[in-house]
C-alpha positions in Angstrom: -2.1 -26.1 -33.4 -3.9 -24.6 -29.9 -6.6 -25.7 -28.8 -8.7 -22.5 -29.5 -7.4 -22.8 -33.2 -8.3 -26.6 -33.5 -11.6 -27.8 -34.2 -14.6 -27.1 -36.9 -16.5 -23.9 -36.7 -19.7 -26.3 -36.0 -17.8 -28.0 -32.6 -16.8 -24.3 -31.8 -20.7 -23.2 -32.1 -21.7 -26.0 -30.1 -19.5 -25.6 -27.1 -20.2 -22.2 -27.2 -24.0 -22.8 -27.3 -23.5 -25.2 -24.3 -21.5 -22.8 -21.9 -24.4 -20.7 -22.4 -26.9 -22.9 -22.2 -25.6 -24.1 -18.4 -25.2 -20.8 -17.3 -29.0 -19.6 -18.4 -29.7 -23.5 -16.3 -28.0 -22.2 -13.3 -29.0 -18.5 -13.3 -33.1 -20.1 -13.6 -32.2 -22.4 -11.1 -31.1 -19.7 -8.7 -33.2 -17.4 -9.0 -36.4 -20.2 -8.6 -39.5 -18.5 -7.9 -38.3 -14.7 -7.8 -40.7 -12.0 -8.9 -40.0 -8.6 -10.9 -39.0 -6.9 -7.3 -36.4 -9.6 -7.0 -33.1 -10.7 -9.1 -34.8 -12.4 -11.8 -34.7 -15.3 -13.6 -33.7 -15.6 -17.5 -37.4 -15.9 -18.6 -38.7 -13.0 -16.4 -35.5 -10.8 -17.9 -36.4 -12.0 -21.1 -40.0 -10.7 -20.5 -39.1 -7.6 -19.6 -36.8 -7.1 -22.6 -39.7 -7.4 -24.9 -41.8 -5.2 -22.9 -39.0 -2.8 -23.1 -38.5 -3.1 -27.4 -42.9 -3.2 -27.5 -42.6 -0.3 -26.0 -40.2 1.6 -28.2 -38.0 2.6 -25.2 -35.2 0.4 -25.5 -34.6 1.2 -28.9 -35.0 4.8 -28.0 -32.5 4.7 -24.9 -29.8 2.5 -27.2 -29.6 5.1 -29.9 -29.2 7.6 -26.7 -26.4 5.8 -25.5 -24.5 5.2 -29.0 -25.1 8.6 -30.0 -23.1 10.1 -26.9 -20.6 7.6 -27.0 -20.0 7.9 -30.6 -19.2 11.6 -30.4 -17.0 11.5 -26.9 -15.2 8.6 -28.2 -14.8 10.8 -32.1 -13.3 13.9 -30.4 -10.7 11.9 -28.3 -9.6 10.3 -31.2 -9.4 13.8 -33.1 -7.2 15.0 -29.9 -5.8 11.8 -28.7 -3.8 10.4 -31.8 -2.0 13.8 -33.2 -1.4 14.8 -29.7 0.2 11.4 -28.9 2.3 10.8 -32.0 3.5 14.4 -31.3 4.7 13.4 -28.0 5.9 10.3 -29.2 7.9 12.0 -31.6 9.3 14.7 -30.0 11.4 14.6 -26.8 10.1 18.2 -25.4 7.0 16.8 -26.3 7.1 14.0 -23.6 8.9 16.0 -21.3 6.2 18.7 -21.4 2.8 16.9 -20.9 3.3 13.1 -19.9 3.9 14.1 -16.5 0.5 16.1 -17.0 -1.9 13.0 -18.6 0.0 10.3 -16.4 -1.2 12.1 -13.4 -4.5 13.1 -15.0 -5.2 9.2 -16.4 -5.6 7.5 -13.2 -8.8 9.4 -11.8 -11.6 7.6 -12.8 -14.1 9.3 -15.4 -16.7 9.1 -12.6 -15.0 11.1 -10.6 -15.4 13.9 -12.9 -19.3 14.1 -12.9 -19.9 16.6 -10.6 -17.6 19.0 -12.3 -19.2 17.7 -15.9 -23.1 18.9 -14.9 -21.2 22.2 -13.7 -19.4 23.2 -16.9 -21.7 21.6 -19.5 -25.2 21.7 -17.1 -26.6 24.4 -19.4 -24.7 24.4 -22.6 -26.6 23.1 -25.8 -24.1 22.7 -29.0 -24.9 23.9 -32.1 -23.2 23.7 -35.5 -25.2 26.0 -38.5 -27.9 27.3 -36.2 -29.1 23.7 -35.3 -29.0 22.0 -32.3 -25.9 19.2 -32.1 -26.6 17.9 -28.4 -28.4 19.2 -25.4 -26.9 20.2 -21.6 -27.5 16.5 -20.9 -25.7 14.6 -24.2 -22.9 17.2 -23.3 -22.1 16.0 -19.7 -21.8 12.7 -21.0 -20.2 13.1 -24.4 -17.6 15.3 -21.7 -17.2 12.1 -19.3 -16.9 10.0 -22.2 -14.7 12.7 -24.4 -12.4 11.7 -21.1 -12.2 7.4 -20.6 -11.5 7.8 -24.1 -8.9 10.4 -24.6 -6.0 8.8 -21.9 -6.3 5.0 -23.7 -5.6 6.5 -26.9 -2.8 9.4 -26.2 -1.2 6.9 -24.3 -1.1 3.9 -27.1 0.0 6.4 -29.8 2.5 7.8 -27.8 4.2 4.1 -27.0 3.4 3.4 -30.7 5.2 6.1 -32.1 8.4 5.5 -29.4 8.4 2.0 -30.4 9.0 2.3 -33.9 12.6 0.6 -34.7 15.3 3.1 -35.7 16.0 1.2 -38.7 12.9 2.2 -40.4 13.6 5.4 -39.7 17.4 5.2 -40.7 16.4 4.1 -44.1 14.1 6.2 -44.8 16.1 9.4 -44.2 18.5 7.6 -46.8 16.1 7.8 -49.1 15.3 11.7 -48.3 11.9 10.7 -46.9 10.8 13.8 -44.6 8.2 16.0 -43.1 4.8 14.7 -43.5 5.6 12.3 -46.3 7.5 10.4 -43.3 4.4 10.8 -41.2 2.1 9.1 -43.9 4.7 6.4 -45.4 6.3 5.5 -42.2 5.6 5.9 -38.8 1.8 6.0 -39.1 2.3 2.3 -40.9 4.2 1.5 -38.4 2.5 2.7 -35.3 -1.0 2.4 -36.7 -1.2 -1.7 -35.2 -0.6 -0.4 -32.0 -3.1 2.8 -32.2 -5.7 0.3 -33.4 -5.6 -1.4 -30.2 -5.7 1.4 -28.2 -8.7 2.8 -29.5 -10.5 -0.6 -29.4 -9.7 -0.6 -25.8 -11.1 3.1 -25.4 -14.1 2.0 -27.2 -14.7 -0.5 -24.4 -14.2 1.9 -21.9 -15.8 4.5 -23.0 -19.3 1.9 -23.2 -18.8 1.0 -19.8 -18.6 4.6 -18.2 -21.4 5.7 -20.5 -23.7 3.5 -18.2 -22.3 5.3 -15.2 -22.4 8.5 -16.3 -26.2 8.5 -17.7 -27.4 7.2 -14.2 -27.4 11.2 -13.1 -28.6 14.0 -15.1 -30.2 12.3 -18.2 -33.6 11.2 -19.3 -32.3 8.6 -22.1 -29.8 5.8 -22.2 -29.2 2.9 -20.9 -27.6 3.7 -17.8 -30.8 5.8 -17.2 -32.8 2.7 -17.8 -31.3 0.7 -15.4 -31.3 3.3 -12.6 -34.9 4.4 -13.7 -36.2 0.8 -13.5 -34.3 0.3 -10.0 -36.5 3.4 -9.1 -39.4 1.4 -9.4 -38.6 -1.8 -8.3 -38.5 -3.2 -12.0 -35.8 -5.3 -11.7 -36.5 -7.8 -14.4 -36.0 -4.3 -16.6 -32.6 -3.6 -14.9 -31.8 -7.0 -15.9 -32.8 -7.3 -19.5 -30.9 -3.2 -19.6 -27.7 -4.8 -18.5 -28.3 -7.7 -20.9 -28.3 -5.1 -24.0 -25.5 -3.4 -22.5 -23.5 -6.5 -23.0 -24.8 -7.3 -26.7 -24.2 -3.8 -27.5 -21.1 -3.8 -26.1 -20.1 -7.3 -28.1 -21.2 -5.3 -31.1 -19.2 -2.2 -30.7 -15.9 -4.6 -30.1 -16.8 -6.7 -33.3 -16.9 -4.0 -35.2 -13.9 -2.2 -33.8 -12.2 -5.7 -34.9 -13.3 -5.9 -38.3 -12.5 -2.2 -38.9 -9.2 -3.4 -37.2 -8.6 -6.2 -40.1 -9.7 -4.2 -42.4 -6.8 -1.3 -41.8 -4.3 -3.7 -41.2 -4.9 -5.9 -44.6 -4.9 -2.8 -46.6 -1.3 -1.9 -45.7 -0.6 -5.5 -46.2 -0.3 -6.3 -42.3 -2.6 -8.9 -40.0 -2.5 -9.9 -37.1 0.0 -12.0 -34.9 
């Protein structure tokens, strides 16, 4: 048994409760009489976080921040996955746009801002005559629409190439074709794999959503920490990068349980 495996679930809450316990000791000691304009202490940072949630603008700036990530990180999956099991699947596939994303997936998501607040500076989305997003939701959702959309196309497409020819063999004995192979087979078998990628997506897509709300936006929590550097608030900066992190720790937890969840129903788990 390993040693992350061994243990009761109270020994495991305890050492985790005293890492963080010594690092909240050594971050107060080193930051021993340091004032809002300075890096602050735990209990200043704390401070600030409730002045924040009084206040109604963290809550405010959170929802901001999931809402934009939510729908960048939706469409790249809409695109990503068909688009990568298709290249997965199909030689000219590969051949005809891997050379394309490979080149495409290094550039960082950042880089992409100025050309973002061009193309989407003035468009507003609307679906039925009301109002999906503004100009500003639309730069980001873009940015994010992008850290997303290489992590995903590029674990489908591995997925789908990894699949063991046996499976497939077999199932063509059994006349298993078209779309019924899609759904019985290789989606089964490459949907471990796709999981991952989109949990790592998810996880990039929250940390460029910080970046990219730092220009152009009002709302968010990227806003809120540039906003509150503005004024020298930087016991708001830190209690901003503090939810960024819980948030963050959310969105992966759930991305794992959601994980599970697929897995278990196709009779699968983990290794």
């Amino acid at each position: 048994m390993s040693a992350l495996g061994s243990g009761s679930w109270t020994q495991r809450l305890l050492l985790g409760a005293l890492g963080l316990g010594g690092f909240l000791v050594a971050w107060q000691l080193a930051t021993w009489g340091n004032g809002i304009t300075d890096v602050p202490g735990p209990r200043l940072t704390f401070q600030g976080l409730v002045e924040l949630a009084t206040a109604g603008v963290l809550w405010k700036n959170i929802v901001a921040s999931v809402f934009r990530v939510a729908w960048g990180f939706c469409l790249a999956a809409a695109v990503g996955i068909p688009l990568g099991m298709w290249m997965g699947w199909s030689r000219h596939g590969t051949l005809l746009l891997n050379p394309l994303i490979q080149t495409l997936r290094p550039i960082s998501p950042i880089a992409w801002i100025p050309f973002a607040v061009v193309i989407f500076g003035g468009s507003d989305f609307y679906l039925r005559g009301r109002i999906l997003f503004d100009a500003s939701d639309s730069s980001a959702i873009f940015l994010i629409f992008l850290a997303s959309f290489f992590p995903i196309v590029t674990a489908t497409t591995s997925a789908v190439q990894s699949i063991e020819q046996k499976y497939l063999r077999s199932a063509a004995n059994f006349g298993v074709r078209g779309v019924q192979l899609l759904r019985r087979v290789i989606l089964p078998a490459a949907l471990p794999q796709i999981l991952t990628g989109l949990r790592l997506a998810l996880g990039i897509a929250w940390v460029v959503i910080v970046a990219a709300e730092m220009l152009g936006v009002t709302s968010g929590l990227g806003f809120q920490v540039n906003d509150s550097r503005n004024n020298l608030r930087m016991d708001y900066v830190a209690a901003a990068m503090v939810v960024i992190g819980l948030v963050g720790l959310g969105l992966d937890l759930a991305m794992s349980s959601l994980e599970s969840q697929a897995l278990a129903r196709r009779g699968m788990s983990r290794r």
